[in-house]
N, C-alpha and C positions, 0 to 999 in steps of 0.2 A: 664676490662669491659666485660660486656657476649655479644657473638655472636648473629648477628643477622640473622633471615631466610628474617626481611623486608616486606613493609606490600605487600600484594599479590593481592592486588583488590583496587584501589583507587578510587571514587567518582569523577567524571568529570562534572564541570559546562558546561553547552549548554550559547554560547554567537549567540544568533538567530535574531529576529528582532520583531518590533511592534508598539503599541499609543494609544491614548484615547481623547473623545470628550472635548472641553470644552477649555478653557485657563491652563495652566499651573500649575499646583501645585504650591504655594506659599510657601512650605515648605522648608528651605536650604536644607534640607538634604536630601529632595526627588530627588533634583535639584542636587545634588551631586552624585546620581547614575547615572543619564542622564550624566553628562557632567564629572565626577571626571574620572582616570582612570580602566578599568577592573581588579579585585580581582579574585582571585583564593580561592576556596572556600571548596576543598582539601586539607591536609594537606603534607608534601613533604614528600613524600617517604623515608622512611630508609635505609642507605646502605645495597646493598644485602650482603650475606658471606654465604657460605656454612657451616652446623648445623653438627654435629656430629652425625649423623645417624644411628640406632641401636643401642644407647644408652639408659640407664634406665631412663623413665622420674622418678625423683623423688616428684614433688611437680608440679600442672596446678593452675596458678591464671586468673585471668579475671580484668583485670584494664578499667576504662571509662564508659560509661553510668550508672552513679549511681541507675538513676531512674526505670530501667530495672530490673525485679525479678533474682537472681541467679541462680535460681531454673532450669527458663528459657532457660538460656545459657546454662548452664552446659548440660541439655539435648539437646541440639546441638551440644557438643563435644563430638568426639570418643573418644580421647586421655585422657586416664584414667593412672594414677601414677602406677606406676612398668612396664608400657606398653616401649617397645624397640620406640625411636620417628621415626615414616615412615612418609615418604614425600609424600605417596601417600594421607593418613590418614587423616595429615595436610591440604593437601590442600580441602579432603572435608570437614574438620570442619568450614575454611575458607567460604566455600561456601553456608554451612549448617545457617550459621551467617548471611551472606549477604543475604539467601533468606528470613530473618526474614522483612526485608524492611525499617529497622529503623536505618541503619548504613550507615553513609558516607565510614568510611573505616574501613578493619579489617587486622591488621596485626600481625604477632605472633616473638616470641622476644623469644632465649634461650640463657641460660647462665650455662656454666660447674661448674661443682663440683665433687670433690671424690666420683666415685662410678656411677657418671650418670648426668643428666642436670634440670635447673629447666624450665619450660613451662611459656610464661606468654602469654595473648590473647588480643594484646590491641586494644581497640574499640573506635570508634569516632563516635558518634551518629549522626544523621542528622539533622539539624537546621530545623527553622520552616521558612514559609517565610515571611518577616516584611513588609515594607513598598511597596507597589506595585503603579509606577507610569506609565500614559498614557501621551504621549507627543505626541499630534496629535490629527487630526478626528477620529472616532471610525467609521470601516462601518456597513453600513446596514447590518440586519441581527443578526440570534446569533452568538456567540464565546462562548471558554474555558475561562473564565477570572480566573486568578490565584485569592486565598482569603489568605490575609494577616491571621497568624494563622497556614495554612495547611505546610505540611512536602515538605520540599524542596525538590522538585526533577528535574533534567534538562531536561528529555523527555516529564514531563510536561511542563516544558517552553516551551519546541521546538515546542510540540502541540499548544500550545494558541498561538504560533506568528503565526505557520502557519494557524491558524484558523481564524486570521485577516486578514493575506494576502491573503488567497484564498476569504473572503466575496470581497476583495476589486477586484480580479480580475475576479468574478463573475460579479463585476457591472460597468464592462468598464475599469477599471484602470490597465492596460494589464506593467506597468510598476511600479507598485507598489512593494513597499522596505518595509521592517520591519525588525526592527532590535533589541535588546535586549543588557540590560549589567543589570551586578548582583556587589553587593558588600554588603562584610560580616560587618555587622555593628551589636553591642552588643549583640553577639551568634547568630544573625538571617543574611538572607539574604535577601538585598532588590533585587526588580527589577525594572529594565526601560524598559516599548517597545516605542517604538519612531516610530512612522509610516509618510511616504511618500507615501504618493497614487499615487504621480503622475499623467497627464494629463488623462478626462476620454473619451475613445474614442465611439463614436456612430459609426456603418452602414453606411456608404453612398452605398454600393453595393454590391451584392451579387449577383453572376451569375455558371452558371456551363458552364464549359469549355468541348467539345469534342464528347458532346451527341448529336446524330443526330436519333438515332431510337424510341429511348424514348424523351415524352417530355417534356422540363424544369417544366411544371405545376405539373404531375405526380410526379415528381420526389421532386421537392422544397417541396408539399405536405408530402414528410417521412422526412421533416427537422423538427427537435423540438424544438418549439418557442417559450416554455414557456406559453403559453397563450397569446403571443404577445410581454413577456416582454424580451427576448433575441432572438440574429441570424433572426435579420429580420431589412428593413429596419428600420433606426432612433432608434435602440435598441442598448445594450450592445453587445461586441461579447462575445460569451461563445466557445471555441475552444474544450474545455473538453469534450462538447455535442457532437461534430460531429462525435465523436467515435462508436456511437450507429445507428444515419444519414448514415455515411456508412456501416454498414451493413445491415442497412434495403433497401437501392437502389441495393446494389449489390444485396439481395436477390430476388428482382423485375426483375433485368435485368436476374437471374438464372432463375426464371419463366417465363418468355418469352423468354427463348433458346441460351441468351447468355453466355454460360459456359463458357469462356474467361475475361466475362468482369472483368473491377478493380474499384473502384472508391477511388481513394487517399486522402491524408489527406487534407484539410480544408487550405488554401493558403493564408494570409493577408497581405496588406501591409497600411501602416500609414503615417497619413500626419499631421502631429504634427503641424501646423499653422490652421486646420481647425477641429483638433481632432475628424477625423473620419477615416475610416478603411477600405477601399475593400477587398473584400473575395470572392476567386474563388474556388471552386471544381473541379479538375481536375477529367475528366471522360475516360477511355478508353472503348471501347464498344467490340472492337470483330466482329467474324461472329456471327451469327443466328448457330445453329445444332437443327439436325434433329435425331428421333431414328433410329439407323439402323438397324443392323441382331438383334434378340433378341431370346435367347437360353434359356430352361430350361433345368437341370439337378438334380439328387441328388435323394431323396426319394419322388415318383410320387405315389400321388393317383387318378390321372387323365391323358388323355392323353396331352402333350404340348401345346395341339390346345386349350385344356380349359385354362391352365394357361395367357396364352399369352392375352383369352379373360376378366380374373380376373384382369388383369394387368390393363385393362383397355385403353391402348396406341398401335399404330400400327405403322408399320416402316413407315418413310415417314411423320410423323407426328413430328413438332415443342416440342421438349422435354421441358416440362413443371416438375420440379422440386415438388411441390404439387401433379399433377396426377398422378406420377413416388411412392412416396410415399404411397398416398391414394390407391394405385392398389397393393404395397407392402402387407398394411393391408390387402386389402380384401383376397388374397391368405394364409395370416395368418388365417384370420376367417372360410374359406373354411377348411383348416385343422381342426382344433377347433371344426366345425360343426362334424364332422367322429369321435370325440371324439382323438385326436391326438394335440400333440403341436406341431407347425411347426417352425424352424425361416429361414428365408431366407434372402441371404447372394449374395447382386449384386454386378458384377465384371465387370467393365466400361473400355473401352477403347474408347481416343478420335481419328480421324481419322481429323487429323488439313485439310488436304487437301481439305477431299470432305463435310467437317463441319458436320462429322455426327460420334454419340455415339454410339455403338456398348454394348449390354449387354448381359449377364452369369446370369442367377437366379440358384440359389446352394442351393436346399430344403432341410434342413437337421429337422428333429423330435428327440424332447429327448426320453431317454432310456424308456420303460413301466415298 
């Protein structure tokens, strides 16, 4: 028997999750992907053996996908007859195949002979996918729905389940399952998503926790409520959003001089007999700061006294993140005016004690 190198790259089913509106397929056989056991849909790997390396290939065949032009393949293989067989070669012909998209698995097979070895490329195409069943509600909203016909592939699966369970946990069902199985049935693969939504939870509360300078109205205002229809009372929670919610308060509390503050992630908890959800934001606030010393250096075409007035800000004044910027520019535009490109380069130091910033403006102009 000839030695094998084994196939190098095998096709891996995604066993994920999922469902669909309606009653249940009547179909056996549909019913048989939901409930029958998980298929593997990869074919089992070859004993590995180490190939005789530096040998003369004398003959490259290509076995499996009939339907595929030769023509094709062949221009994806280095490994050309007289060639010494490298391992390195092989493994990019391997790769060169797999990136064509149309192969479950690509393994390569040698076998000795007087004088040198023969090559062979053997290929498993990729199934289409056959019967596609929904066992479940389908949610609101679009999904990736797989279409019976199309080339089987498992990160597509993975996408459409999770593209049902996030509609579903977009719309309260904060415990929703979806789940998936596949089984190879006459050269195709079916699939099952099977969805659980699980209980759907509305708002009964929502409060922020720890803000005493800012107030809750302000603040609740940078929550994004969808137009009403999430994160507010008697709504879905959307936890996802409040990713965005906290940075926009934080950025409020850096505008009125809270450079310390935090504002943390989005807190629920659930009461599964009344299916609803309290949600707290935890807030940290901080002192208040103030500007303190404020220095210029670098390449002056004014004296300090005009910068400091371009800046726009004076010590002793509640450091406002927007006017610190806006003042940035104008000392940009000042340069610009003189015909000059300016960039300036602030050097902050906080002073936790007496709650106050201390800044370095570092004018530097490109080369003329």
């Amino acid at each position: 028997m000839g030695r094998t190198l084994g196939a190098l790259l095998s096709g891996v089913l995604l066993i994920s999750a999922t469902a669909c509106s309606g009653p249940p397929p009547r179909v056996p056989r549909a019913l048989g992907v939901c409930d029958g056991p998980e298929e593997k849909t990869a074919p089992e790997p070859l004993p590995i053996t180490t190939p005789a390396w530096g040998e003369r290939v004398l003959d490259v065949e290509i076995t499996g996908a009939p339907g595929v032009p030769r023509s094709l393949l062949q221009a994806r293989i280095g490994t050309k007859v007289d060639d010494p067989l490298d391992e390195a070669q092989l493994a990019a012909d391997v790769r060169a195949l797999l990136e064509l998209e149309i192969f479950d698995d690509v393994g390569v097979e040698t076998e000795p002979h007087p004088g040198g070895v023969s090559l062979r490329y053997r290929l498993t195409p990729r199934r289409v996918v056959g019967e596609v069943v929904y066992l479940g509600p389908l949610p609101k909203g679009r999904h990736l729905p797989l279409t019976p016909g199309e080339l089987h592939d498992a990160a597509r699966v993975h996408r459409a389940a999770w593209g049902l369970k996030n509609h579903l946990l977009q719309d309260g069902h904060l415990d929703a399952r979806v789940d998936t199985r596949s089984r190879i049935h006459a050269g195709r693969v079916d699939v099952c998503f099977r969805v659980n939504p699980g209980p759907r939870y509305l708002i009964s509360k929502l409060t922020l926790a720890g803000n005493q300078r800012l107030s809750e109205r302000e603040l609740s205002e940078l929550i994004d409520d969808r137009d009403g229809k999430v994160n507010k009372l008697g709504a879905p929670f959307r936890p996802d959003l409040f990713s965005a919610d906290q940075l926009r308060m934080q950025a409020l509390y850096y505008e009125r001089g809270f450079l310390e503050a935090t504002v943390d992630e989005a807190e629920s908890t659930r009461d599964l007999a009344t299916k609803t959800v309290r949600v707290v934001i935890p807030i940290h606030e901080g002192e208040r700061y103030r500007l303190g010393k404020l220095s210029v250096s670098g390449r002056l075409r004014a004296p300090p006294k005009r910068y400091r007035e371009l800046l726009g800000m004076k010590s002793g004044e509640i450091f406002a993140r927007s006017r610190f910027a806006a003042g940035l520019a104008e000392i940009t535009r000042f340069h610009a005016s003189l015909g000059h490109t300016a960039v300036v380069t602030p050097s902050t130091t906080l002073d936790a004690n007496a709650h106050r910033i201390d800044v370095e403006l570092q004018i530097e102009e490109a080369s003329e």
